[in-house]
VOTOR-380374 format. One record per atom (N, C-alpha, C): x, y, z; residue in three letters; atom name. Coordinates in steps of 0.1 Angstrom, whole numbers. Layout:
<pts>
<pt><X>X</X><Y>Y</Y><Z>Z</Z><residu>ALA</residu><atome>CA</atome></pt>
...
</pts>
This chain:
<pts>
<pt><X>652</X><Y>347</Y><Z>611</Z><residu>UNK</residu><atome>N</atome></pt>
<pt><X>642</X><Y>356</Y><Z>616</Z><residu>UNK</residu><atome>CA</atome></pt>
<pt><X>637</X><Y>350</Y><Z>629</Z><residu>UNK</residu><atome>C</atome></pt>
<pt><X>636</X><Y>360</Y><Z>641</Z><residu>UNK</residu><atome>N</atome></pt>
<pt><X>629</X><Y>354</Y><Z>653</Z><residu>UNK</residu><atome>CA</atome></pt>
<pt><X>615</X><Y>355</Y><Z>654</Z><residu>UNK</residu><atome>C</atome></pt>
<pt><X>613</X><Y>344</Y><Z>657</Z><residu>UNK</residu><atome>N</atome></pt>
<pt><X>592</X><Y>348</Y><Z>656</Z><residu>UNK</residu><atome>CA</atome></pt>
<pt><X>587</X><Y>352</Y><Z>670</Z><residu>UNK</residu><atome>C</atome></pt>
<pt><X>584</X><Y>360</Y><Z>669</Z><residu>UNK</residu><atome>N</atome></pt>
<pt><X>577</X><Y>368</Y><Z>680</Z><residu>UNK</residu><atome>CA</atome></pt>
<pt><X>567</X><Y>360</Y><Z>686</Z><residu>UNK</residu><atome>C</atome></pt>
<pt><X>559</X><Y>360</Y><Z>702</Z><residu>UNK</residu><atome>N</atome></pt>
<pt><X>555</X><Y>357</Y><Z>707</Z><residu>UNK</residu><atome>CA</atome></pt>
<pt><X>538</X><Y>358</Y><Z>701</Z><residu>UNK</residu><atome>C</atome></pt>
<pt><X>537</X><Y>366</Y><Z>699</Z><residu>UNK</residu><atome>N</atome></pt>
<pt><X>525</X><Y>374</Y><Z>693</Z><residu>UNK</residu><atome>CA</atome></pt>
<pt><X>522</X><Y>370</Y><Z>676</Z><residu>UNK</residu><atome>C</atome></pt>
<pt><X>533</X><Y>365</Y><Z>672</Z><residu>UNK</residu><atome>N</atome></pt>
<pt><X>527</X><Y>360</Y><Z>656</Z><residu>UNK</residu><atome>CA</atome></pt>
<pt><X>528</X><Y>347</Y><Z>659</Z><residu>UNK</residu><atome>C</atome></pt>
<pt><X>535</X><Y>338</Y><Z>670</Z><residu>UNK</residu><atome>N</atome></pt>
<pt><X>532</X><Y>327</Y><Z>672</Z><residu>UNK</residu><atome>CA</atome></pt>
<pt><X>518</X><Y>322</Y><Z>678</Z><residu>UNK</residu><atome>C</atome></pt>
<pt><X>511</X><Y>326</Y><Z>686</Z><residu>UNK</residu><atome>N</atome></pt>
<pt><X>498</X><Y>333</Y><Z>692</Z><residu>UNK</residu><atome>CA</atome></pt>
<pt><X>488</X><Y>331</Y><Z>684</Z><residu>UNK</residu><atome>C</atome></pt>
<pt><X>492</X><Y>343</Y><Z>672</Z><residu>UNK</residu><atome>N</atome></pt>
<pt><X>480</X><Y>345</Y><Z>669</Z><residu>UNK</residu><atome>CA</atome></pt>
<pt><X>480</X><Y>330</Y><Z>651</Z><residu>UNK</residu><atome>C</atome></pt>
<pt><X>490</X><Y>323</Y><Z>644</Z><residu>UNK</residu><atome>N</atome></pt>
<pt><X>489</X><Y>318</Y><Z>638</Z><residu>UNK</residu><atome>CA</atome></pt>
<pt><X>490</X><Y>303</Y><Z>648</Z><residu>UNK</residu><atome>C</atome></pt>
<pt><X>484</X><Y>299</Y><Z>661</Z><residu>UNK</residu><atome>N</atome></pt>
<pt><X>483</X><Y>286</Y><Z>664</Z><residu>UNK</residu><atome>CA</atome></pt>
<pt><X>465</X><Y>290</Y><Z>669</Z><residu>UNK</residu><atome>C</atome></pt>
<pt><X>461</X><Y>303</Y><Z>671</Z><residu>UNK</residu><atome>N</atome></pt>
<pt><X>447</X><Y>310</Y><Z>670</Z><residu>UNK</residu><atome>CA</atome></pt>
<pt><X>446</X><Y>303</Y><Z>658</Z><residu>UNK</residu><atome>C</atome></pt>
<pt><X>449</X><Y>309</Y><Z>650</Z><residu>UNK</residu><atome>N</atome></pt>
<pt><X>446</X><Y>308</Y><Z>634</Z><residu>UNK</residu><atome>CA</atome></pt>
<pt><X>443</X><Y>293</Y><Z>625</Z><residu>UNK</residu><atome>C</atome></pt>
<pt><X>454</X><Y>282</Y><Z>631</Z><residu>UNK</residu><atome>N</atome></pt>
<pt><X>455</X><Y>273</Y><Z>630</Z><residu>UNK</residu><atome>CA</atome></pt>
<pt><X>443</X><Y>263</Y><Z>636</Z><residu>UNK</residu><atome>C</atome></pt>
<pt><X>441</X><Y>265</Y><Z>647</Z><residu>UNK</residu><atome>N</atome></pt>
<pt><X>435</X><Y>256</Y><Z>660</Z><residu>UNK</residu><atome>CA</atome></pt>
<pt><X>422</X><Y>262</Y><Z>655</Z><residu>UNK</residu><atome>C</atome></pt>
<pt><X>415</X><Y>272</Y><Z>649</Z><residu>UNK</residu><atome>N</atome></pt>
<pt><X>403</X><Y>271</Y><Z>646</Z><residu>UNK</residu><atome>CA</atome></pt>
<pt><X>399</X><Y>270</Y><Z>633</Z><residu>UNK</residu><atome>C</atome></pt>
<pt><X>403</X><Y>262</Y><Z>622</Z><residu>UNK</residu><atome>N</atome></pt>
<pt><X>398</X><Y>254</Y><Z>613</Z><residu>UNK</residu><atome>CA</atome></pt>
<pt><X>392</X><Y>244</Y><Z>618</Z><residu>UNK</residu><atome>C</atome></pt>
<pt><X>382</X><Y>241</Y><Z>618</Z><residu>UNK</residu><atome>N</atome></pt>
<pt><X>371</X><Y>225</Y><Z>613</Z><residu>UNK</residu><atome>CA</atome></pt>
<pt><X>383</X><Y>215</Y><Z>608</Z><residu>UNK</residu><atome>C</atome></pt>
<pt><X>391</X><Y>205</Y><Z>618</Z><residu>UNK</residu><atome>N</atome></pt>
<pt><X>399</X><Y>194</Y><Z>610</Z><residu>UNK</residu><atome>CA</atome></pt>
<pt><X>396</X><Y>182</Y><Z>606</Z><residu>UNK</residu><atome>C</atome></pt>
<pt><X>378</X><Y>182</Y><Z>601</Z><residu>UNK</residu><atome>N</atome></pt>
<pt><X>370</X><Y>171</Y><Z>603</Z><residu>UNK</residu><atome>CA</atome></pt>
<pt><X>375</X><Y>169</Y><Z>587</Z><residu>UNK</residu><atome>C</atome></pt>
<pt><X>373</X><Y>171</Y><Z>576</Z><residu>UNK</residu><atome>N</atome></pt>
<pt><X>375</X><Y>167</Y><Z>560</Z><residu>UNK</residu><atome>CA</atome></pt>
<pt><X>385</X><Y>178</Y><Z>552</Z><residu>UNK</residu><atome>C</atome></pt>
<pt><X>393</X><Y>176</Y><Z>551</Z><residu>UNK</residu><atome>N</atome></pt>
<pt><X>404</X><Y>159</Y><Z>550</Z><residu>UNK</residu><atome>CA</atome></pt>
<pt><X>408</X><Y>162</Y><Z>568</Z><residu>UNK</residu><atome>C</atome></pt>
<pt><X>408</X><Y>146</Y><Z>572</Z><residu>UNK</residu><atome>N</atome></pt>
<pt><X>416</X><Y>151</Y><Z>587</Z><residu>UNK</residu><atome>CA</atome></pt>
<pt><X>428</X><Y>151</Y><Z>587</Z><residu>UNK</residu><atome>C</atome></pt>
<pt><X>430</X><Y>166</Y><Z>597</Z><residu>UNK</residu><atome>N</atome></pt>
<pt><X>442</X><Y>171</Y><Z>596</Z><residu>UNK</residu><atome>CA</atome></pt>
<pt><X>453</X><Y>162</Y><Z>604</Z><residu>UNK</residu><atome>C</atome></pt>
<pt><X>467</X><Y>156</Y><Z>603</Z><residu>UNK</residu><atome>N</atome></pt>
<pt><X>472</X><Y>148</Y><Z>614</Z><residu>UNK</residu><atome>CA</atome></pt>
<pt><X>486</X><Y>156</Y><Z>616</Z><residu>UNK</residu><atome>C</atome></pt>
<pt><X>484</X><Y>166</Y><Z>607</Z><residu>UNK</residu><atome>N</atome></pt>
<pt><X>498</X><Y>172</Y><Z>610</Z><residu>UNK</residu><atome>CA</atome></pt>
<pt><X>502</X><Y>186</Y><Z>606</Z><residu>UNK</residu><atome>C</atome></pt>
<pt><X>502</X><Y>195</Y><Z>609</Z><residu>UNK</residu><atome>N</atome></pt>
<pt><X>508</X><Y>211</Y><Z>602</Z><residu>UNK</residu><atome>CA</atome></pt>
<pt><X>517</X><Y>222</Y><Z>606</Z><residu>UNK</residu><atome>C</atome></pt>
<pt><X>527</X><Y>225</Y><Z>600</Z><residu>UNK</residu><atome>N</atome></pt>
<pt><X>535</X><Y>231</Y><Z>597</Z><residu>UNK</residu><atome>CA</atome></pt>
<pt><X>532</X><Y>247</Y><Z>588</Z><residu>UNK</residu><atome>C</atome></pt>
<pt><X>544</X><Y>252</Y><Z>594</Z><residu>UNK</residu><atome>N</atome></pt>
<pt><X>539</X><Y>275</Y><Z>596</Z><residu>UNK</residu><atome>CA</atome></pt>
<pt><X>554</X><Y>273</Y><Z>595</Z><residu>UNK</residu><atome>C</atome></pt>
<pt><X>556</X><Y>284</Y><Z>582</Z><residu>UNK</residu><atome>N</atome></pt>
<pt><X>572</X><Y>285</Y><Z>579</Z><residu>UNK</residu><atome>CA</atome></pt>
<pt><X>570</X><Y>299</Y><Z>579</Z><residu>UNK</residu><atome>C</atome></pt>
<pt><X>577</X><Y>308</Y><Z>587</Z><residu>UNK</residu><atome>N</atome></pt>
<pt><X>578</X><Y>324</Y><Z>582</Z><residu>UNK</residu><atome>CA</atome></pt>
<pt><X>590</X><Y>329</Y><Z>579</Z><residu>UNK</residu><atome>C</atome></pt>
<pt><X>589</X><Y>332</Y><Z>573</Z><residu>UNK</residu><atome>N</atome></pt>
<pt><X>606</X><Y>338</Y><Z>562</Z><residu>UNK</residu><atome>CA</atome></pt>
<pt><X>609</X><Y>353</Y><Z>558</Z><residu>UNK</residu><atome>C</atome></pt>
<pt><X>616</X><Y>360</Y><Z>559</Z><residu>UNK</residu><atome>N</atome></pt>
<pt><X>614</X><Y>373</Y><Z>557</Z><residu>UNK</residu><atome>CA</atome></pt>
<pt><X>629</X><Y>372</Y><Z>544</Z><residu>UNK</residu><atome>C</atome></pt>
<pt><X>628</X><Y>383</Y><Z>534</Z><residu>UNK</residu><atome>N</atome></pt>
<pt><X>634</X><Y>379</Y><Z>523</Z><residu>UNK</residu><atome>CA</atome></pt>
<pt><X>630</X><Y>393</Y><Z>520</Z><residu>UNK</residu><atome>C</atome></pt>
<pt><X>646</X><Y>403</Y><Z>508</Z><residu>UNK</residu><atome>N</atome></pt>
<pt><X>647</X><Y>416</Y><Z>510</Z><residu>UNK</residu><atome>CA</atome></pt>
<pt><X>637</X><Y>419</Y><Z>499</Z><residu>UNK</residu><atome>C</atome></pt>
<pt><X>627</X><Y>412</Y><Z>494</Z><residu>UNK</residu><atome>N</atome></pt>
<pt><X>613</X><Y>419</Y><Z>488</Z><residu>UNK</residu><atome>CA</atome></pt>
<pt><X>600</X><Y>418</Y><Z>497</Z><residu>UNK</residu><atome>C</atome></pt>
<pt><X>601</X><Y>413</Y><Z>504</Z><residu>UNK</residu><atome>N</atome></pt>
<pt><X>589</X><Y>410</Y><Z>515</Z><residu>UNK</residu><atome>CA</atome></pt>
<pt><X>592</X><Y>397</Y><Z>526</Z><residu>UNK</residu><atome>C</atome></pt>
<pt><X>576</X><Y>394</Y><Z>530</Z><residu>UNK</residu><atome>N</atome></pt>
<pt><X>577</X><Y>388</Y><Z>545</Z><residu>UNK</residu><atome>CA</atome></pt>
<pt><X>573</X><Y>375</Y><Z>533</Z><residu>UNK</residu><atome>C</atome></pt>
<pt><X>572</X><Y>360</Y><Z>538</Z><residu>UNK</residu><atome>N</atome></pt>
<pt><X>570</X><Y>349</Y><Z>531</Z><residu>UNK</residu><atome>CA</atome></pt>
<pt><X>563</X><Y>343</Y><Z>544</Z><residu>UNK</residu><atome>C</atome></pt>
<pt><X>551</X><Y>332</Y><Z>542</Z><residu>UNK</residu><atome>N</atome></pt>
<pt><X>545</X><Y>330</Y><Z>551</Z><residu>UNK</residu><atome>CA</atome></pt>
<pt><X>537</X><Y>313</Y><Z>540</Z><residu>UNK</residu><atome>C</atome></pt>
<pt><X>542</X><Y>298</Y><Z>546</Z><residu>UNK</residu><atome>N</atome></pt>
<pt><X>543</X><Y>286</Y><Z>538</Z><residu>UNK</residu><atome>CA</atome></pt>
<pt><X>532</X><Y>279</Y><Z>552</Z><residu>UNK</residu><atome>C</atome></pt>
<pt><X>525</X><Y>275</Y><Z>544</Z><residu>UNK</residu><atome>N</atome></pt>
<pt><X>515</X><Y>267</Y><Z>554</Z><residu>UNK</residu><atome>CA</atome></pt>
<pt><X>513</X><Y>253</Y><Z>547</Z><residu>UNK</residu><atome>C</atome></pt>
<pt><X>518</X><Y>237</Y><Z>557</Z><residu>UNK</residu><atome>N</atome></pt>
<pt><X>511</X><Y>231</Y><Z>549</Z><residu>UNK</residu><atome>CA</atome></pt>
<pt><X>510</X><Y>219</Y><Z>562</Z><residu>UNK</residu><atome>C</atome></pt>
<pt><X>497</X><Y>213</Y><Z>558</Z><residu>UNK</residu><atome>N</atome></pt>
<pt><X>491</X><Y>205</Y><Z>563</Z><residu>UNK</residu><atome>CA</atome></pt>
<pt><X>493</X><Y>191</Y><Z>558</Z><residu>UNK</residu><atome>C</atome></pt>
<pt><X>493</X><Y>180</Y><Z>566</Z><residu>UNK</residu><atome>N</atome></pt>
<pt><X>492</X><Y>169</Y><Z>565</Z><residu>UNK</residu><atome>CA</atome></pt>
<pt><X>479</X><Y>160</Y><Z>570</Z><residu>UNK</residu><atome>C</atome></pt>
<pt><X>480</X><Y>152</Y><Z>560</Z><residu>UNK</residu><atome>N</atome></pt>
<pt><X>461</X><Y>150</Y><Z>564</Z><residu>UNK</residu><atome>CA</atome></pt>
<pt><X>462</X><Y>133</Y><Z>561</Z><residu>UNK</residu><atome>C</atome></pt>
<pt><X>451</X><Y>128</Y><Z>568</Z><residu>UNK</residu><atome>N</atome></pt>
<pt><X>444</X><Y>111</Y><Z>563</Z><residu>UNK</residu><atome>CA</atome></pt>
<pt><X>451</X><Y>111</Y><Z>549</Z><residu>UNK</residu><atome>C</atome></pt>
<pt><X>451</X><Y>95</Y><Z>545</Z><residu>UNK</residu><atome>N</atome></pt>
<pt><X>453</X><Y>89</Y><Z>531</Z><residu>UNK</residu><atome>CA</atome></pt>
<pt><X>463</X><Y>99</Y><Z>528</Z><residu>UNK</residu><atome>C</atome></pt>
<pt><X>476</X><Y>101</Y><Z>527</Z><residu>UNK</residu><atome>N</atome></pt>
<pt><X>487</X><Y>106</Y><Z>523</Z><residu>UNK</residu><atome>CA</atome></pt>
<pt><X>479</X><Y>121</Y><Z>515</Z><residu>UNK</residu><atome>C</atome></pt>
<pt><X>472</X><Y>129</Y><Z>521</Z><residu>UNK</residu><atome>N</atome></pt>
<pt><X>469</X><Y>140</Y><Z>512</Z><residu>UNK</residu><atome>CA</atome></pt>
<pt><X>477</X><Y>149</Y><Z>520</Z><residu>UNK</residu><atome>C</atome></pt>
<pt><X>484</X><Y>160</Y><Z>511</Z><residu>UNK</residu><atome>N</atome></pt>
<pt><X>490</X><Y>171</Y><Z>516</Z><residu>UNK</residu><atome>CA</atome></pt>
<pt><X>486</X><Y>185</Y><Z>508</Z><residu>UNK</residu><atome>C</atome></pt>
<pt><X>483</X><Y>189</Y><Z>517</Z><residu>UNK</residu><atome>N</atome></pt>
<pt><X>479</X><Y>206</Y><Z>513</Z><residu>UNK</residu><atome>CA</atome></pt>
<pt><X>488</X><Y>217</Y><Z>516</Z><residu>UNK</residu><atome>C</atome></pt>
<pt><X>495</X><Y>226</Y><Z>506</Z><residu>UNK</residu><atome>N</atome></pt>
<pt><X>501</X><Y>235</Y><Z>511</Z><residu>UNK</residu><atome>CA</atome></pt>
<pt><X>503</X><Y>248</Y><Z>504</Z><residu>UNK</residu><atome>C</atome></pt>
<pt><X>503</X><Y>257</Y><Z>506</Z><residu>UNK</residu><atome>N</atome></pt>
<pt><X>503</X><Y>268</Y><Z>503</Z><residu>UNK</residu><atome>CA</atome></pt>
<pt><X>514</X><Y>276</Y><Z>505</Z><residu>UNK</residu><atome>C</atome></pt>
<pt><X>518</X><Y>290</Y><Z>499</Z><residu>UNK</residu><atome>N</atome></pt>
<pt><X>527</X><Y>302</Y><Z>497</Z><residu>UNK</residu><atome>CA</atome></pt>
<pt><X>524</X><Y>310</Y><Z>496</Z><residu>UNK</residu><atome>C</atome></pt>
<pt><X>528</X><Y>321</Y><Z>506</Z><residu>UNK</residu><atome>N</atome></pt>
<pt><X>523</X><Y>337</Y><Z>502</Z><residu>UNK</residu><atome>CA</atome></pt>
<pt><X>533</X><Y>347</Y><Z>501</Z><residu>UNK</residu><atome>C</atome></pt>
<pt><X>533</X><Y>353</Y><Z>496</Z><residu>UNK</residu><atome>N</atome></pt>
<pt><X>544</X><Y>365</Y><Z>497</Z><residu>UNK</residu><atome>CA</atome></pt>
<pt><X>538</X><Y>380</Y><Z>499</Z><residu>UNK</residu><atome>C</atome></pt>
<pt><X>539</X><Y>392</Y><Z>505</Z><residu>UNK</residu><atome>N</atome></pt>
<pt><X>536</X><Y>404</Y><Z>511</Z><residu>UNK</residu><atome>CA</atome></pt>
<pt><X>542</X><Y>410</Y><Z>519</Z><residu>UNK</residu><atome>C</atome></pt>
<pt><X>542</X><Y>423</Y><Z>521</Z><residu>UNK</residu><atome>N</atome></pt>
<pt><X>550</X><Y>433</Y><Z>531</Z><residu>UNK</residu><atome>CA</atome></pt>
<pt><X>546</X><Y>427</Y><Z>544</Z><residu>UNK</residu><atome>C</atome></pt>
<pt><X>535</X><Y>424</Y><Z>542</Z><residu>UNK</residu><atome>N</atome></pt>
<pt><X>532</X><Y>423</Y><Z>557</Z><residu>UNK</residu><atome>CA</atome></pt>
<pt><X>528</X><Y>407</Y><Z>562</Z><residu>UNK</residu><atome>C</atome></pt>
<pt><X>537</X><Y>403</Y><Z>576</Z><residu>UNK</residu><atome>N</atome></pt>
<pt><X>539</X><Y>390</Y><Z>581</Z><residu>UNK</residu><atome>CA</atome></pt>
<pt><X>523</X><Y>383</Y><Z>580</Z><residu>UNK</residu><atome>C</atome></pt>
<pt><X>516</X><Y>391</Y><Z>590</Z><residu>UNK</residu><atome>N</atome></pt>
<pt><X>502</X><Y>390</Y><Z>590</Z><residu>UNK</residu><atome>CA</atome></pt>
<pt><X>493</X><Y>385</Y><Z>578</Z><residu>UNK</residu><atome>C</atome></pt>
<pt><X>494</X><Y>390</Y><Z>571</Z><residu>UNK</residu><atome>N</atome></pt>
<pt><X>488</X><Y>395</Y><Z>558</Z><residu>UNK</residu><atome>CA</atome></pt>
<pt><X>489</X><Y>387</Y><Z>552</Z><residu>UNK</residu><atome>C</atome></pt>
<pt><X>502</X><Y>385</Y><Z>549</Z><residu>UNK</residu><atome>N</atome></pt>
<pt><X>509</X><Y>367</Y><Z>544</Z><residu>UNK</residu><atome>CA</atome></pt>
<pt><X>501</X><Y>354</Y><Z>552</Z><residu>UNK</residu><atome>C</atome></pt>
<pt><X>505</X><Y>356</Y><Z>561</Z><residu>UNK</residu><atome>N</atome></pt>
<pt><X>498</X><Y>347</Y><Z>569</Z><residu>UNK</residu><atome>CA</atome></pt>
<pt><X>484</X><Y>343</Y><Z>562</Z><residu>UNK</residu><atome>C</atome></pt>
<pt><X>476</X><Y>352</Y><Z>567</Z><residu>UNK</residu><atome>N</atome></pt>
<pt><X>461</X><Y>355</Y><Z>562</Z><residu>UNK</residu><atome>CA</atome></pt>
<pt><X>459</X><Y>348</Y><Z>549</Z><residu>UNK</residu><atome>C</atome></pt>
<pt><X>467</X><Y>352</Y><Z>541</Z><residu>UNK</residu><atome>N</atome></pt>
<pt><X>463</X><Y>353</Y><Z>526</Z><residu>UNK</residu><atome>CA</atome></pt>
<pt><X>468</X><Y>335</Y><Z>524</Z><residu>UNK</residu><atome>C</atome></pt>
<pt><X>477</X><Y>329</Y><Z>528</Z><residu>UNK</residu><atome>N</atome></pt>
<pt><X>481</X><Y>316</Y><Z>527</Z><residu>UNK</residu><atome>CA</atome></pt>
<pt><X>468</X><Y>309</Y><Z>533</Z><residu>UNK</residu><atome>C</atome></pt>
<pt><X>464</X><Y>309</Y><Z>546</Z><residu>UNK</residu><atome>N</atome></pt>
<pt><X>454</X><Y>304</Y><Z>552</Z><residu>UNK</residu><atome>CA</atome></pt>
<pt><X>440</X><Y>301</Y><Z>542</Z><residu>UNK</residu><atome>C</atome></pt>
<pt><X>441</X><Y>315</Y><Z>537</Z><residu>UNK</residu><atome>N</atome></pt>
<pt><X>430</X><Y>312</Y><Z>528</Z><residu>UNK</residu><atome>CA</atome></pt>
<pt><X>428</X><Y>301</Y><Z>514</Z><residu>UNK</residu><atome>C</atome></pt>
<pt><X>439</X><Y>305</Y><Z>511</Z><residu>UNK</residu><atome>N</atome></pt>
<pt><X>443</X><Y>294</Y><Z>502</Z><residu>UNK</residu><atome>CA</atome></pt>
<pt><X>442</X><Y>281</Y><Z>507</Z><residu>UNK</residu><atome>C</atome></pt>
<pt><X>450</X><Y>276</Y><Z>518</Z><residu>UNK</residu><atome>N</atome></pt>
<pt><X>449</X><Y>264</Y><Z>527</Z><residu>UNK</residu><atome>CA</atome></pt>
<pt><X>432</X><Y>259</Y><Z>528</Z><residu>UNK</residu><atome>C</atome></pt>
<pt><X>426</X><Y>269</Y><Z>532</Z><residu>UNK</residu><atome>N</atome></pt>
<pt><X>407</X><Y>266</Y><Z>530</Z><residu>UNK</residu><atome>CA</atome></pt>
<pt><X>403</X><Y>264</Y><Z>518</Z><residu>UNK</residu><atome>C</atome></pt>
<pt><X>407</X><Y>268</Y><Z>509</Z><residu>UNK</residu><atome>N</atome></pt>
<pt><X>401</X><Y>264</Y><Z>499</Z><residu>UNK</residu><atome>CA</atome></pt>
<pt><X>407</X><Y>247</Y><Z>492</Z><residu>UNK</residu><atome>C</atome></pt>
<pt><X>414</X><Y>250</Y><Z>493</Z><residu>UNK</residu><atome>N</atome></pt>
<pt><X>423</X><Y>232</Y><Z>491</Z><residu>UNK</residu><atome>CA</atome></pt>
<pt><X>413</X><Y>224</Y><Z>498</Z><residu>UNK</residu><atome>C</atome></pt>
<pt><X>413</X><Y>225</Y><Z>510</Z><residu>UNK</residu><atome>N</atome></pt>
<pt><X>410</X><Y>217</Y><Z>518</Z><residu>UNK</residu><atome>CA</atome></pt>
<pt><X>391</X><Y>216</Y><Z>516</Z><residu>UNK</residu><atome>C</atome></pt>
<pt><X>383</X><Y>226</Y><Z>511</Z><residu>UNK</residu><atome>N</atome></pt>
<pt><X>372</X><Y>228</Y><Z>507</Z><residu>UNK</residu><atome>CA</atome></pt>
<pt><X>367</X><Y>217</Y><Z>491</Z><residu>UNK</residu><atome>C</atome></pt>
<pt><X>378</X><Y>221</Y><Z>485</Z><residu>UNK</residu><atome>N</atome></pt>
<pt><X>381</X><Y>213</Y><Z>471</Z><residu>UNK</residu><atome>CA</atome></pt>
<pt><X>381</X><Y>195</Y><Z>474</Z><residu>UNK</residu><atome>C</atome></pt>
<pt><X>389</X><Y>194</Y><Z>485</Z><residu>UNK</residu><atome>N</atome></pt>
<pt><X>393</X><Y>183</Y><Z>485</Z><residu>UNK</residu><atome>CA</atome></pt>
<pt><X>386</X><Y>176</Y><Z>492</Z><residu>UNK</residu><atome>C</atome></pt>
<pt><X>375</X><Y>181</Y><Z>504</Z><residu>UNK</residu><atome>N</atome></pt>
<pt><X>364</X><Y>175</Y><Z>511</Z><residu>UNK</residu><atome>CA</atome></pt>
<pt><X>354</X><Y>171</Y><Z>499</Z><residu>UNK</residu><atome>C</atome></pt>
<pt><X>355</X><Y>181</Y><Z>487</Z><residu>UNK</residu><atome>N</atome></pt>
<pt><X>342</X><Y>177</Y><Z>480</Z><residu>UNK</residu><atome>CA</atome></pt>
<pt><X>346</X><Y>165</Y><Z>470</Z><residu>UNK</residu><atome>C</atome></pt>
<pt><X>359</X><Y>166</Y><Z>469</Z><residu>UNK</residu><atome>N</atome></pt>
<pt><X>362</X><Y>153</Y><Z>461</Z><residu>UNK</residu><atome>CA</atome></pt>
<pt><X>362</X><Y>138</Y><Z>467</Z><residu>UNK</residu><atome>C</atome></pt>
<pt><X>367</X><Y>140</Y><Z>478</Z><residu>UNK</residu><atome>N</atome></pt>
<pt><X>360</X><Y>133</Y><Z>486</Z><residu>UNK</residu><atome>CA</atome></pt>
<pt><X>347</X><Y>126</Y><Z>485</Z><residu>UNK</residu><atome>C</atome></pt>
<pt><X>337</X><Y>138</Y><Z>489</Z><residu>UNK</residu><atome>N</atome></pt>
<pt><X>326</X><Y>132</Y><Z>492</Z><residu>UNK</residu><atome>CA</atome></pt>
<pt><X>319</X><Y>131</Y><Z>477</Z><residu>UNK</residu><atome>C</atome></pt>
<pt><X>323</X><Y>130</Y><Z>464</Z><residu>UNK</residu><atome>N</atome></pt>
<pt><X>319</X><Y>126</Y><Z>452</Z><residu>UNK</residu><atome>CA</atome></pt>
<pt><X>327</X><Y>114</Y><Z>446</Z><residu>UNK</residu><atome>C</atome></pt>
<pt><X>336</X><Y>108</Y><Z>455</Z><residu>UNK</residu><atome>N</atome></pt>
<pt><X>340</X><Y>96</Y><Z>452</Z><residu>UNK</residu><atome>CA</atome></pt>
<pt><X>338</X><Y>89</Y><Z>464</Z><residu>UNK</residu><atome>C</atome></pt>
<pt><X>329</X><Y>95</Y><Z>472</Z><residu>UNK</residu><atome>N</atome></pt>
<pt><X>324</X><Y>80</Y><Z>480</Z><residu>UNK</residu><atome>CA</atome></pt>
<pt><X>310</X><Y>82</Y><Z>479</Z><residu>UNK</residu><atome>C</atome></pt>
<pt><X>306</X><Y>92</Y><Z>473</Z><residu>UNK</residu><atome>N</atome></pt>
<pt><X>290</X><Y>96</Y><Z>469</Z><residu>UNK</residu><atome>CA</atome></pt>
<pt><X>287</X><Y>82</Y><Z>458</Z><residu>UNK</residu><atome>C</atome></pt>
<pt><X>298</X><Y>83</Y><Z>448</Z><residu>UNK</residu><atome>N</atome></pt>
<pt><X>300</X><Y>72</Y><Z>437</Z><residu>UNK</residu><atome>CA</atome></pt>
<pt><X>298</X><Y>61</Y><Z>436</Z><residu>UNK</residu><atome>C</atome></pt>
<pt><X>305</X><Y>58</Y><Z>449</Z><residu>UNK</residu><atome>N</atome></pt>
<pt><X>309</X><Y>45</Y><Z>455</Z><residu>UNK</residu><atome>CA</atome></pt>
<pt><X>298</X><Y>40</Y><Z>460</Z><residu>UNK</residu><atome>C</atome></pt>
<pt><X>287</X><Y>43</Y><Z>467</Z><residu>UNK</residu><atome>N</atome></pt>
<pt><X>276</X><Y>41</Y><Z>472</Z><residu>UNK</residu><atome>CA</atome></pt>
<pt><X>265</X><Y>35</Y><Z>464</Z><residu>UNK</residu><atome>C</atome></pt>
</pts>
């Protein structure tokens, strides 16, 4: 599949405006796949202390996919800031 200029665009938009402060992000990866039931759209992040976050979406629509992974990706990463900060809350 060729990725268009415009879904490249708008998922390094998409990317570049998360908060990469908890877990810090040091690395991420955007896989788009198109497959004869739908578009596929794999997001995963590389972070501090060997944590990796990643997610899968599947939908008709590239975008959509996109979207819907992302969100997932935020919430990982929401989960994992607070485990975080209750194991050094602990620690203290």
């Amino acid at each position: 599949m060729d990725l268009t200029d415009s879904m490249r665009n708008y998922a390094e938009k998409k990317i570049t405006g998360i908060p990469m402060t908890t877990p810090r992000i040091t690395d991420a990866k955007v896989v788009f796949d198109t497959q004869k039931h739908g578009k596929i759209a794999e997001v995963v992040f590389y972070c501090a202390n060997h944590v990796t976050l990643e997610a899968k979406t599947e939908t008709t629509n590239l975008y959509e996919a996109f979207d819907l992974t992302l969100s997932k990706i935020q919430r990982q990463m929401r989960k994992e800031k607070t485990r975080l900060e209750r194991l050094n809350h602990g620690a203290a």
